[in-house]
NUPA-575220 format. One record per residue (C-alpha): residue in three letters; x, y, z. Coordinates in nm, 2 decimals, decimal comma. Layout:
<pts>
{"Ala" {X Y Z}} ...
</pts>
This chain:
<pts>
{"Unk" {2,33 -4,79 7,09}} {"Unk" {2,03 -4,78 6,90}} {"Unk" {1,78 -5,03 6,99}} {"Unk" {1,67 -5,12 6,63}} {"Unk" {1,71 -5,18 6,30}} {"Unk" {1,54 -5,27 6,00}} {"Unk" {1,68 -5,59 5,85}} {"Unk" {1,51 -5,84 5,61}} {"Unk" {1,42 -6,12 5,89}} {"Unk" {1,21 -6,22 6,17}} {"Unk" {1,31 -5,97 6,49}} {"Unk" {1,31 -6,18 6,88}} {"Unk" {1,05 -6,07 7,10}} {"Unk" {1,29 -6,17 7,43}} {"Unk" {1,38 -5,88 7,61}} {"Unk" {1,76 -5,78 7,58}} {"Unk" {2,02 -5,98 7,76}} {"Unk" {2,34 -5,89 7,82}} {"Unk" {2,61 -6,05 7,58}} {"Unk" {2,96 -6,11 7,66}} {"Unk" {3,15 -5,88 7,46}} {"Unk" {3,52 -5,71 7,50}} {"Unk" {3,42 -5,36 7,40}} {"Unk" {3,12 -5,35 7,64}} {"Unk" {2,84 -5,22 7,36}} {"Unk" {2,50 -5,37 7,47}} {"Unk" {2,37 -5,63 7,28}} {"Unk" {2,12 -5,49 7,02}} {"Unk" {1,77 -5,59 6,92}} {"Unk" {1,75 -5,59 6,50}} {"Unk" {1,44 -5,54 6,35}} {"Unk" {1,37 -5,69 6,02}} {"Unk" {1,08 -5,89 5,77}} {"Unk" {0,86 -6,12 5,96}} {"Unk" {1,05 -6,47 5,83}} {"Unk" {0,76 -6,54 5,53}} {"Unk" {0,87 -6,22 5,39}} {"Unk" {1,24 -6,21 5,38}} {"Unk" {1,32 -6,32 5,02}} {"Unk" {1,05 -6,18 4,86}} {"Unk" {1,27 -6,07 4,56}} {"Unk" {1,53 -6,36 4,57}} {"Unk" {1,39 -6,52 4,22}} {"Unk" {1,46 -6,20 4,06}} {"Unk" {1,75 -6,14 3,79}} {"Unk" {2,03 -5,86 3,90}} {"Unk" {1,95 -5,59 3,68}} {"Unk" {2,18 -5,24 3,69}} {"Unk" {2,47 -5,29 3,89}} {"Unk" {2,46 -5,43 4,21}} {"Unk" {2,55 -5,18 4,43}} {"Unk" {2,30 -5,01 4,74}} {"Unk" {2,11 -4,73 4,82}} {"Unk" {1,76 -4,78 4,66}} {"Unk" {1,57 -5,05 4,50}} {"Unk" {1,51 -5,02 4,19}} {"Unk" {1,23 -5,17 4,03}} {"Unk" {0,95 -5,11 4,31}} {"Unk" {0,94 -4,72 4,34}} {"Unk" {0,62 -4,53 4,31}} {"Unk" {0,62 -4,27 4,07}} {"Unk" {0,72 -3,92 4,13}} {"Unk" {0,42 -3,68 4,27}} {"Unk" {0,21 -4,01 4,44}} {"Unk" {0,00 -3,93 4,71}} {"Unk" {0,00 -4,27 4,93}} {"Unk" {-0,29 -4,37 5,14}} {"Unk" {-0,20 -4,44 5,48}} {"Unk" {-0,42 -4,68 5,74}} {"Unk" {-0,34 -4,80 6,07}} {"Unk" {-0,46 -5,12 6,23}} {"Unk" {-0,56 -5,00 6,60}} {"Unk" {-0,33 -4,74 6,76}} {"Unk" {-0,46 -4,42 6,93}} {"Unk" {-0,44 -4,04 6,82}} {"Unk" {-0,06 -4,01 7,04}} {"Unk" {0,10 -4,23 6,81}} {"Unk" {-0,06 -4,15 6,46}} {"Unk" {0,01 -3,82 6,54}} {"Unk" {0,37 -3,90 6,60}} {"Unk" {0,38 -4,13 6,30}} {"Unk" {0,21 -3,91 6,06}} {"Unk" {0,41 -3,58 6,19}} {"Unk" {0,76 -3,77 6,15}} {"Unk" {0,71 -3,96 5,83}} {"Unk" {0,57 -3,68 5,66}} {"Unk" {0,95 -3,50 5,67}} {"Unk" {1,00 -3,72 5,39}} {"Unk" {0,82 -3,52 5,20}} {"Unk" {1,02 -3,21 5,20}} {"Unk" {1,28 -3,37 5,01}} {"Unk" {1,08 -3,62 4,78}} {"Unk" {0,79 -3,53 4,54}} {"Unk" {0,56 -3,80 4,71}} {"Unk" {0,29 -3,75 5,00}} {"Unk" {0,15 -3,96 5,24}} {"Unk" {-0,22 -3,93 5,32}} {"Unk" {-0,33 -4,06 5,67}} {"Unk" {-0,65 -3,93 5,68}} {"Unk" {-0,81 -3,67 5,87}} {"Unk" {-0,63 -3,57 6,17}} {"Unk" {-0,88 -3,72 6,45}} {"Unk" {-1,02 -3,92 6,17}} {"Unk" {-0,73 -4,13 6,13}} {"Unk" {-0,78 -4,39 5,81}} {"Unk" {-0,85 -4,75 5,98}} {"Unk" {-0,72 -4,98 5,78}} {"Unk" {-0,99 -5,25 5,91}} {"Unk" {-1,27 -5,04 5,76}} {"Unk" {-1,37 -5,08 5,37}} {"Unk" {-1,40 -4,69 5,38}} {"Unk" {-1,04 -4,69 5,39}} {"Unk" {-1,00 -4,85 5,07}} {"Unk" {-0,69 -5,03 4,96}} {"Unk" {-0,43 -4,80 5,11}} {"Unk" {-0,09 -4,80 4,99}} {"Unk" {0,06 -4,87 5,35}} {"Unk" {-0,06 -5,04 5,61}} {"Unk" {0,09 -4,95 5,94}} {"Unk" {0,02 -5,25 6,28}} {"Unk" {0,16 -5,26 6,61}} {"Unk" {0,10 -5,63 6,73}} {"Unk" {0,36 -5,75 6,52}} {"Unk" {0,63 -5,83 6,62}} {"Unk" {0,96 -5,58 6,53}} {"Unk" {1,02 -5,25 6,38}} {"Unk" {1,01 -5,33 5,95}} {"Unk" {0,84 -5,20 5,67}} {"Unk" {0,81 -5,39 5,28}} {"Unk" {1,01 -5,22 5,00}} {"Unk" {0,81 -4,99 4,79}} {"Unk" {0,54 -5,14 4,60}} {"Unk" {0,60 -5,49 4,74}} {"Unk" {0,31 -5,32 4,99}} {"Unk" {0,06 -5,37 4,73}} {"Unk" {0,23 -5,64 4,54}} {"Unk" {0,36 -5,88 4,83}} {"Unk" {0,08 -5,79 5,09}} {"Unk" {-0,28 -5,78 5,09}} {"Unk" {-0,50 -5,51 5,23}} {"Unk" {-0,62 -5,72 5,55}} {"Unk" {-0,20 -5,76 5,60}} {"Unk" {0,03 -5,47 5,79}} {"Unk" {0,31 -5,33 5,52}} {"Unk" {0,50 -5,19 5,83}} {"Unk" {0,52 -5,21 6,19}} {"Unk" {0,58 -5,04 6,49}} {"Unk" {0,58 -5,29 6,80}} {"Unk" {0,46 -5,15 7,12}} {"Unk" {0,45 -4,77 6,96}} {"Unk" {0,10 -4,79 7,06}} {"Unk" {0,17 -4,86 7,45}} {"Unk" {0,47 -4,64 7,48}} {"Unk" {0,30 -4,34 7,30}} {"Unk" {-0,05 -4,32 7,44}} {"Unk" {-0,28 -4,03 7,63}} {"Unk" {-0,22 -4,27 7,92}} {"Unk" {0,15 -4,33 7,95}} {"Unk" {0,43 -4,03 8,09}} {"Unk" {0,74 -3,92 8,00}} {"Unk" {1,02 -4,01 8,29}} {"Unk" {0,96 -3,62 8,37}} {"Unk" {0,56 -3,71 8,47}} {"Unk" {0,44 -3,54 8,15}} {"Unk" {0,17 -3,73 8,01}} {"Unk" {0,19 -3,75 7,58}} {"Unk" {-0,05 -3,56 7,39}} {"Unk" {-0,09 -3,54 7,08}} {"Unk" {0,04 -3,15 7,07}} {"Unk" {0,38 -3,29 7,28}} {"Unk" {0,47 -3,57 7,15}} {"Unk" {0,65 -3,52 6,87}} {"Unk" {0,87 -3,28 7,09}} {"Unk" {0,89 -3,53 7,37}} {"Unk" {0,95 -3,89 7,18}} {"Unk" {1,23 -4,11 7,19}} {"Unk" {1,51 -3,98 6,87}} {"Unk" {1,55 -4,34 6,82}} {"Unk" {1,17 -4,33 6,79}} {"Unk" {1,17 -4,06 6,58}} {"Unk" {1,48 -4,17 6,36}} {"Unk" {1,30 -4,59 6,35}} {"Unk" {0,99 -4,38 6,15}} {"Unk" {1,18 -4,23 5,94}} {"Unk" {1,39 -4,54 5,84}} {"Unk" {1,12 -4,76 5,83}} {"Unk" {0,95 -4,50 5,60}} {"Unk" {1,24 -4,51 5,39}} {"Unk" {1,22 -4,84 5,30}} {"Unk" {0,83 -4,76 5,21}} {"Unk" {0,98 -4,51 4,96}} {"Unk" {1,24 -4,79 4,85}} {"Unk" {1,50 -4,74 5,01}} {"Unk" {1,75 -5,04 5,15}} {"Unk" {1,98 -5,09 5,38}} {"Unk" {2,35 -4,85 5,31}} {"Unk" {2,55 -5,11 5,56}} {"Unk" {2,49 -5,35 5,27}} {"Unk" {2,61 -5,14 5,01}} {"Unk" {2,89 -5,36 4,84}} {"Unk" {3,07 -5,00 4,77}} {"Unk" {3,09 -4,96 5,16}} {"Unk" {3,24 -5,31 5,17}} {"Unk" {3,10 -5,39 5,53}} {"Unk" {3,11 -5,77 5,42}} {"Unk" {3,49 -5,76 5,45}} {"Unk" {3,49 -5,59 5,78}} {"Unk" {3,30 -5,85 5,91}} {"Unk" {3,45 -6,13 6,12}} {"Unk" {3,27 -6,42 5,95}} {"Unk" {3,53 -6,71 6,06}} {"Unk" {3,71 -6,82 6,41}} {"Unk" {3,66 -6,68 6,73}} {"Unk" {3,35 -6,37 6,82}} {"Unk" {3,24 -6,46 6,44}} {"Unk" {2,89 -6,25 6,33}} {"Unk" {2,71 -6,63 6,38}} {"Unk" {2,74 -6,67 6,72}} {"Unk" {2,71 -6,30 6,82}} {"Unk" {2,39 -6,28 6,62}} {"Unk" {2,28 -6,63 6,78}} {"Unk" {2,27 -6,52 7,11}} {"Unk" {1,94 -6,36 7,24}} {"Unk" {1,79 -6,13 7,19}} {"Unk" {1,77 -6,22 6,82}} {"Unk" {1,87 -6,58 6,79}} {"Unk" {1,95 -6,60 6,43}} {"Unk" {2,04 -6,87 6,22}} {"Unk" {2,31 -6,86 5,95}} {"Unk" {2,10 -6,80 5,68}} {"Unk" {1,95 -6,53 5,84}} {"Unk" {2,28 -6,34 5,94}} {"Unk" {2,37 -6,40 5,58}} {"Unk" {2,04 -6,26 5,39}} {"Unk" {2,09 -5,96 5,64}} {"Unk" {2,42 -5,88 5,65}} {"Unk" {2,56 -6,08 5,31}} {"Unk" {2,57 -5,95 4,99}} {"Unk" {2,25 -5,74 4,87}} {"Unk" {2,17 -5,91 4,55}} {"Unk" {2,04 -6,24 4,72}} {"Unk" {1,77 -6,04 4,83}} {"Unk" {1,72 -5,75 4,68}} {"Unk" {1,87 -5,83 4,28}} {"Unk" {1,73 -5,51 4,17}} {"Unk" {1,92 -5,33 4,43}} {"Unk" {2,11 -5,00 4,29}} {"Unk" {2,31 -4,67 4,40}} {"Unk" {2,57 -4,46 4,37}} {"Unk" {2,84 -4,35 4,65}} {"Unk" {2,84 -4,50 5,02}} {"Unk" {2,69 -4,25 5,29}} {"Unk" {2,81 -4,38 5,61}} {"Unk" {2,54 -4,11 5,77}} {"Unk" {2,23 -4,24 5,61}} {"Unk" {1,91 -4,28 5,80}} {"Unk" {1,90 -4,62 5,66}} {"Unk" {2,30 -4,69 5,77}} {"Unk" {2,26 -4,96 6,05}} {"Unk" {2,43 -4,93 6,42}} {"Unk" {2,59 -5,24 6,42}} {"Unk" {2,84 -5,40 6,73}} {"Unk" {3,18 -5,31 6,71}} {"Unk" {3,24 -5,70 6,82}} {"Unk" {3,15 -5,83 6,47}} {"Unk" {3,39 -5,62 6,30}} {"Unk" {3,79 -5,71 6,30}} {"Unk" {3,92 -5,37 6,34}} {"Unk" {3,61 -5,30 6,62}} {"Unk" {3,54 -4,93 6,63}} {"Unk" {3,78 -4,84 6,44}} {"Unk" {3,60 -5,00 6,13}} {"Unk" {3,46 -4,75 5,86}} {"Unk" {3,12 -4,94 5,94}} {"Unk" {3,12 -4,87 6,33}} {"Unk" {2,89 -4,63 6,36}} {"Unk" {2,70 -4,44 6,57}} {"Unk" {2,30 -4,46 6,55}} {"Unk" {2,15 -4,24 6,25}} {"Unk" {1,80 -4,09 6,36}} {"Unk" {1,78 -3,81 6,11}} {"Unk" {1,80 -3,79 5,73}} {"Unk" {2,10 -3,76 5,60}} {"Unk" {2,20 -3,48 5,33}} {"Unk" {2,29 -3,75 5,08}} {"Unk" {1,97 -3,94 5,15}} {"Unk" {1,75 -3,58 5,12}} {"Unk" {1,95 -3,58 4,74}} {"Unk" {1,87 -3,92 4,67}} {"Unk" {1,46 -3,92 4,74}} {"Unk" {1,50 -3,61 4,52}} {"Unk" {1,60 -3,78 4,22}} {"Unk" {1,37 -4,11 4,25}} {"Unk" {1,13 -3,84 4,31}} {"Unk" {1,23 -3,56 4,14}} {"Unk" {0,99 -3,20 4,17}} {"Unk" {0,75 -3,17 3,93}} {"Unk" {0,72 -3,49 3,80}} {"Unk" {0,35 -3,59 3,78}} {"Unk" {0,17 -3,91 3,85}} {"Unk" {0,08 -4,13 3,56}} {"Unk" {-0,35 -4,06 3,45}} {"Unk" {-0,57 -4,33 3,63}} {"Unk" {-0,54 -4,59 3,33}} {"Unk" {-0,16 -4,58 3,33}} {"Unk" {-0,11 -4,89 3,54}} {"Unk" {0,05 -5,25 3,45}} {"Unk" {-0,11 -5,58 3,53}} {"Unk" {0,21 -5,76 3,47}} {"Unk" {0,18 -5,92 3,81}} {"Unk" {-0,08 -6,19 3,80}} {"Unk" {-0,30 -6,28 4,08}} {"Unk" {-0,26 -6,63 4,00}} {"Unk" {0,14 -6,55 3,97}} {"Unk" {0,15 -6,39 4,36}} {"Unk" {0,30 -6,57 4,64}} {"Unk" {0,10 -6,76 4,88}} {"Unk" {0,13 -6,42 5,11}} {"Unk" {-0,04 -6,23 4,88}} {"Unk" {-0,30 -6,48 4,83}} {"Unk" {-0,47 -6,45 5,13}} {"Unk" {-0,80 -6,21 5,15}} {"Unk" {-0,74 -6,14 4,77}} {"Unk" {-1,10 -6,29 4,64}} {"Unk" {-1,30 -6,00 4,59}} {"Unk" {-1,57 -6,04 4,91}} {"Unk" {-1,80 -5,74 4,95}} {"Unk" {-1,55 -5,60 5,15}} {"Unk" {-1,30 -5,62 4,92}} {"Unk" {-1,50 -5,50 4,65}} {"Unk" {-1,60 -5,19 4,88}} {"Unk" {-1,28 -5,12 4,93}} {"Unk" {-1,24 -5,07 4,52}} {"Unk" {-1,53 -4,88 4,46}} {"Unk" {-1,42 -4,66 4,70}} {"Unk" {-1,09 -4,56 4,53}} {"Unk" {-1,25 -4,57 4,25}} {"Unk" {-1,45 -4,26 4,36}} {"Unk" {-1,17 -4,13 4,53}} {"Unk" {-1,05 -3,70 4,51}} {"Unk" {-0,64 -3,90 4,51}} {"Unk" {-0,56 -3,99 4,13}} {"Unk" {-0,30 -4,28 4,33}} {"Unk" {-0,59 -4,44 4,44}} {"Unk" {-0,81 -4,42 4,15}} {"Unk" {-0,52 -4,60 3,97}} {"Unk" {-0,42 -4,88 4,19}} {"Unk" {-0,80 -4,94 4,21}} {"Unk" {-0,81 -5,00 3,85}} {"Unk" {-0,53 -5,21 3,86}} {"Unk" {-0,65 -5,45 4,13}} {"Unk" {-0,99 -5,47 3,96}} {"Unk" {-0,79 -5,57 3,66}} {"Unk" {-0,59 -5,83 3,81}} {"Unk" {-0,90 -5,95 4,04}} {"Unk" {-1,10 -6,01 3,67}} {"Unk" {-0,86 -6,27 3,65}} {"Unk" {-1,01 -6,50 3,95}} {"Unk" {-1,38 -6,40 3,84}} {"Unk" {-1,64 -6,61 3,78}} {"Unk" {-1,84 -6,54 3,48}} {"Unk" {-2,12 -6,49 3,62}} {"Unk" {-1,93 -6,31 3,92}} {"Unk" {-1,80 -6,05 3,61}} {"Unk" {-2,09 -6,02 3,44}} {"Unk" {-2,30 -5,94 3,77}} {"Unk" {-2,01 -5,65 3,84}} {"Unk" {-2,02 -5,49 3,51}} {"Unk" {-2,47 -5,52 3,52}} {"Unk" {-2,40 -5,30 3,87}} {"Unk" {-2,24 -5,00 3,69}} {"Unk" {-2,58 -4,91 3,60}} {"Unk" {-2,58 -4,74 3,91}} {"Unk" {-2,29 -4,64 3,99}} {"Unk" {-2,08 -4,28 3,97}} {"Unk" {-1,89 -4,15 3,69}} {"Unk" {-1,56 -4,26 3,86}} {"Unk" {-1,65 -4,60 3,90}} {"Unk" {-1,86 -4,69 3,58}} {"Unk" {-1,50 -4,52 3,42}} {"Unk" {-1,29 -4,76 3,64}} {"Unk" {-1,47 -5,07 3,59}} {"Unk" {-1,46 -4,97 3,20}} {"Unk" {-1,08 -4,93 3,20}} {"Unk" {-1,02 -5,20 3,40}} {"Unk" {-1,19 -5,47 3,19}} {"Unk" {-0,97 -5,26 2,88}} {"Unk" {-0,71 -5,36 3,08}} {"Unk" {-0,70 -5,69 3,23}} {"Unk" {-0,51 -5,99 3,13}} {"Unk" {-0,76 -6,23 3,14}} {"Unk" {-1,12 -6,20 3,15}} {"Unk" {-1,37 -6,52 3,23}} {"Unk" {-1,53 -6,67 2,91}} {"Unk" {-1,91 -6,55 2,90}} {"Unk" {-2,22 -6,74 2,76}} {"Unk" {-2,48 -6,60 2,58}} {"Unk" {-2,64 -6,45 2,80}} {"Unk" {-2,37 -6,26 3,03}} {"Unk" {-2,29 -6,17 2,71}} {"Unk" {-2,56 -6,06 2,59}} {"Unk" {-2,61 -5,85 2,96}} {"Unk" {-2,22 -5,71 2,98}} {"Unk" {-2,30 -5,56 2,64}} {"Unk" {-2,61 -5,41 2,74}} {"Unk" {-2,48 -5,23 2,99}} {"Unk" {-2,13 -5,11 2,83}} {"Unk" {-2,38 -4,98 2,51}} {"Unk" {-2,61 -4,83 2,77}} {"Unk" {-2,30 -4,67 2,95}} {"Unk" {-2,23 -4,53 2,59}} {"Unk" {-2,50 -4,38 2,53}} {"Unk" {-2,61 -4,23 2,84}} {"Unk" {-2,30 -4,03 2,90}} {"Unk" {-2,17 -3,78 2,65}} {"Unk" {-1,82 -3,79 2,84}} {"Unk" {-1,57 -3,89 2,53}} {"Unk" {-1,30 -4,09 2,82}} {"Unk" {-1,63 -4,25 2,96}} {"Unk" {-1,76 -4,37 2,60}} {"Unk" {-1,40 -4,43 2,43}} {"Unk" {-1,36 -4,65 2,76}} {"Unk" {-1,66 -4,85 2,72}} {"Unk" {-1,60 -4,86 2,38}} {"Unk" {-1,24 -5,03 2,43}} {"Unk" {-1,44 -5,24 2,69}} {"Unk" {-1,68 -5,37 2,41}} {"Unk" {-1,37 -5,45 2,19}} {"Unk" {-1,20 -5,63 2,41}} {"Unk" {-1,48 -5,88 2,47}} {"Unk" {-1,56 -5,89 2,13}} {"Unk" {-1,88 -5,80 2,19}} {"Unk" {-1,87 -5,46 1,91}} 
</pts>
């Protein structure tokens, strides 16, 4: 059986045990959400039907390039990461950018900017956020997915049961499929994609013995995963509690994201329609699906094409946390601003935006006095960002008096029409014209 999934909870740590049950499968160990995170869209409204495959609401757009940072690790596994996830991308119009090969992007340096997924292994489980809930849910100093113990299995140090030691030219050949097919789940969930066992079309929920003797409770109580009820229910329940915008089409029992479950929680055991065997490769249905939510040749929005409809005063407490803009932080913008990727120009300009928001006005005035020397990219940015955010701090006289300097300065220094219509906008929206 495979040794993990990816469900929306907290995953045991305890080493597998041996349960008690008739058809002798081992016990498995499911992977899922650390517990803060596991009803991160609960509050939501259903919209669409409610029926599974994808979420709806928090896909990238089509032609995204995603930054990619990893907290620790060594060049084995981020080669085996990067290699494996990237397959992805034959299907979808959407690339993942790790960084240099040998120069992989550390999400603990500012260099790396914000980074659209954040990738730990000291966490505990196999799991990954949904889509954007990796910028919205999660800041930048916080893992969006994880890969427990990847590090230690796949290092320069560690063998194969053969004696071959991993490489990073081997070690796609030689991994684990389960490995192989958890990266490519887990990366299907970065993408948006949920879990097909809980597709109400599949109709899992009836197979499942929920009452009376070997009920889903106490199987799933035991070790290694020691859930409570309300955990078995958000992970094997209906979708909409936790995922209301979830939405599909037709059941593929052969998904990458279709969960090897125990035939002992089902009432007709193996013979169930959601007995299944583990999925470690993409299935032909899921290849046809990334290609619609990410259909070729759809291009990315322009850098100033960006919502700041979530608030940072409106994020939960999770997201809180590291989102004042420290000099770190603040690196971290400026250097998407600047960035070659158009993704990350644009999620810079929207974090700025919402980050105006929690400004001081002497804090905003002091940024927008700095553009004097900055680049192109990032005078345009911070222009475009103040356009664009919500709220902006109310300014005396004299920050005033300094913020207009500088956007009139910007104006007529550069003879760039986006860079002076964007300062312009700036101007207008301060009402200082």
């Amino acid at each position: 059986m495979k040794k993990l999934v990816t469900l929306l909870i907290i995953v045991s740590a305890a080493a597998p045990v041996q349960s008690q049950v008739s058809d002798g499968d081992p016990p498995l160990i499911v992977e899922s959400l650390p517990e803060h995170l596991g009803w991160l869209k609960s509050a939501r409204k259903p919209t669409g039907t409610l029926q599974q495959l994808h979420a709806a609401d928090r896909l990238w757009n089509g032609g995204d390039t995603l930054q990619v940072c990893f907290f620790g690790g060594n060049a084995v596994v981020k080669t085996l990461i990067s290699t494996v996830a990237s397959e992805w991308s034959k299907y979808a119009n959407i690339r993942f950018d790790f960084g240099t090969p040998g120069k992989w992007r550390d999400c603990r340096q500012p260099t790396s900017g914000l980074s659209s997924i954040r990738i730990g292994f000291s966490g505990e489980g196999y799991w990954s956020l949904i889509g954007l809930d990796a910028q919205d849910e999660a800041t930048v100093y916080q893992p969006s997915m994880n890969f427990e113990s990847f590090s230690n299995i796949y290092n320069p140090n560690q063998g194969t049961r053969a004696g071959i030691f991993y490489t990073p030219a081997n070690v796609v050949q030689l991994a684990d499929a389960r490995d192989r097919g958890t990266i490519l789940h887990e990366f299907g969930h970065a993408l948006g994609l949920l879990h097909e066992h809980q597709n109400p079309v599949l109709g899992c929920q009836a197979e499942i013995i929920w009452t009376g003797p070997g009920n889903v409770y106490d199987y799933y109580g035991r070790n290694p995963n020691s859930w409570d009820r309300e955990t078995v229910d958000r992970n094997l329940g209906p979708i909409a509690a936790a995922d209301p915008d979830a939405k599909a089409g037709d059941p593929d029992p052969d998904s990458i994201m279709m969960y090897a479950q125990p035939a002992a929680i089902f009432r007709t055991g193996k013979a169930s329609r959601c007995y299944v065997i583990e999925k470690n490769i993409v299935s032909a249905k899921d290849q046809a699906l990334v290609a619609r939510l990410y259909p070729a040749g759809a291009k990315p929005p322009s850098d100033d094409q960006f919502t700041t409809t979530t608030t940072v005063a409106g994020r939960p407490a999770a997201a809180l946390t590291g989102r004042a803009v420290t000099p770190d932080a603040l690196e971290r913008i400026l250097v998407d601003l600047d960035s070659e990727n158009a993704t990350a120009r644009r999620g810079a300009r929207r974090e700025l935006a919402l980050q105006f928001e929690e400004f001081t006005a002497d804090r905003f005035a002091a940024i927008v006095d700095a553009t004097k020397s900055r680049s192109y990219r990032q005078q345009l940015g911070v222009a475009v960002a103040v356009d664009r955010s919500a709220i902006l701090p109310k300014l005396t006289t004299a920050q005033a008096s300094t913020v207009r300097s500088r956007l009139k300065q910007i104006e007529a220094n550069t003879k760039d029409v986006t860079l002076r219509t964007a300062a312009d906008r700036a101007l207008s929206k301060l009402g200082l014209n």
